[in-house]
Steps between C-alpha positions, in 0.01 A plus 500: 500500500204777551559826298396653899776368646760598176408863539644672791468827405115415594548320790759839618198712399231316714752517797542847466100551452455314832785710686333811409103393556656368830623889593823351516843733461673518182814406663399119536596427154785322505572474111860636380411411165400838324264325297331280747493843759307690232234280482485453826473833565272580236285174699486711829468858340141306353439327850556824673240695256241263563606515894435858512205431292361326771531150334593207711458118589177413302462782301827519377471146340410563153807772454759240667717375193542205690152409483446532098524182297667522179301261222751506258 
């Protein structure tokens, strides 16, 4: 199995990223796990900076998590 697909604190990360570059609410995470919420949170609170940053669609790519490839 892919270490990518092991690692869901990652994949909650990238989801949260893409919530917050997106302008989308907080409130749409749906995570009751308090582990899995802070990282998603801590996702959109970095999606949101770049948002108000005026980073989006294509030149948002190279700080989406989701887009880095791990060569380990």
């Amino acid at each position: 199995m892919k270490r990518q697909k092991r690692d869901t604190s990652n994949r909650i990360f990238s989801r949260g990223y893409q919530a917050g570059i997106a302008g989308k609410s907080r409130d749409n995470c749906q995570l009751n796990n308090l582990d899995q919420r802070a990282n998603w949170m801590t996702g959109w609170r970095a999606g949101r900076e770049d948002y108000w940053s005026g980073l989006g669609g294509v030149s948002a790519i190279h700080r989406d998590p989701a887009m880095h490839i791990n060569t380990i």
